[in-house]
Structure formats: structure tokens, C-alpha cells
N, C-alpha and C positions, 0 to 999 in steps of 0.2 A: 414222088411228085410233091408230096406235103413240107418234105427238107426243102426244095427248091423255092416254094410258096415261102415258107417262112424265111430264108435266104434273099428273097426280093423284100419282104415286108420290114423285116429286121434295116435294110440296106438302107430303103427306104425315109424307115423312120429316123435313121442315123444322119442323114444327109438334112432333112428337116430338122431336126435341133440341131445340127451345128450350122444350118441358115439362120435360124433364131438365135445360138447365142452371139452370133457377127454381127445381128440387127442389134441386140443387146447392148453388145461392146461398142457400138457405135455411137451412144449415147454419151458412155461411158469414159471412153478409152482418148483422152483430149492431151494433145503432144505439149500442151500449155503447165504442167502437171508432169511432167517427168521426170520430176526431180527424187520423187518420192519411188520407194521401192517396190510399194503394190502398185504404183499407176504404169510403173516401168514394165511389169507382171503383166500389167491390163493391154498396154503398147503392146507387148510382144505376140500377146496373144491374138488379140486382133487381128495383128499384120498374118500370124499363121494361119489365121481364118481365112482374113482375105486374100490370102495364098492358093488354098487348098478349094477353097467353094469359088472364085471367081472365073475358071474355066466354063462351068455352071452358068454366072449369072450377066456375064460380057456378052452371049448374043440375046439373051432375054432384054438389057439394057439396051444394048442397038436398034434392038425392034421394034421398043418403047418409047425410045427417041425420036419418032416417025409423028408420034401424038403430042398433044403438047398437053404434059400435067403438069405444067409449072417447075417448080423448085422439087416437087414429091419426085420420089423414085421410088416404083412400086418394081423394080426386076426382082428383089428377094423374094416380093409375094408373091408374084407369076411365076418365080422358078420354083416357089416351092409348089405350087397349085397344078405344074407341068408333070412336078414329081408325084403326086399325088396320083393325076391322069397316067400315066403311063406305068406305075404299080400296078392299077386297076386294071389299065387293058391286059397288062403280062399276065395277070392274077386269074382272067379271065379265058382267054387264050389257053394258059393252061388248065383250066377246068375242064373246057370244051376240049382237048384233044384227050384227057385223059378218061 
């Protein structure tokens, strides 16, 4: 039960930093700038970011787009605050049955 626990928690945290460094890269990662070999590094990786986490954070965005926060897009922070909630329930859940 305790491998499982850490197998969710490890997962978890995994998926949290690489929402944060997409948020990161986002600041960052500017197609104006291409030219250069680390901003090309920076482009690539990004795009894998946003490849691999936007499964994630496309219906957190839809749902968000219902409110109006302006120009802000907070889907990173609610997907990550979702991940966080449903760790906790799993973590939980499996306490209580075990």
C-alpha cells in the first residue's frame, strides 16, 4: 500500500513541475528569437511541454472560459490545484481501506 501511496505522490509531483516549467517556458520561449540555438532548445521544448501537459489543461481552459478573467489564464493553476485535490483524495481512500 505504501509503494502505491508513493507511486501516486511521485506522479503527482511529476506532472506539477512539468506544469510549472511550461508556465516558465512560456515567458521565455518567444518564436521572435529563433534564430539563436538555445532559444531554438527553449521552442522545442516548450512545444513538448505543450504537447504532453495540454491533454491536462484543454478542459480546465474550457471551463474557465465560462468566467471572464480577462487576458489571465489561470487553466495551469487549476490543473495543477485539481492535481493536487485528487492525489489527496487517492492518498486518502487508500488509507481508509487499508
Amino acid at each position: 500500500m505504501i509503494n502505491l501511496i508513493n507511486i501516486i505522490n511521485v506522479f503527482a509531483q511529476l506532472l506539477i513541475w512539468v506544469l510549472i516549467a511550461r508556465a516558465i517556458l512560456s515567458w521565455f520561449a518567444n518564436p521572435s528569437f529563433s534564430n539563436s540555438n538555445q532559444m531554438a532548445f527553449l521552442m522545442k521544448l516548450y512545444a513538448f511541454l505543450c504537447q504532453v501537459t495540454e491533454p491536462l489543461v484543454r478542459p480546465m481552459r474550457r471551463l474557465l472560459s465560462r468566467f471572464n478573467t480577462g487576458p489571465m489564464d489561470f487553466s495551469l493553476f487549476a490543473t495543477m490545484l485539481l492535481i493536487i485535490a485528487i492525489q489527496r483524495i487517492l492518498i486518502r481512500i487508500l488509507l481508509l481501506v487499508a
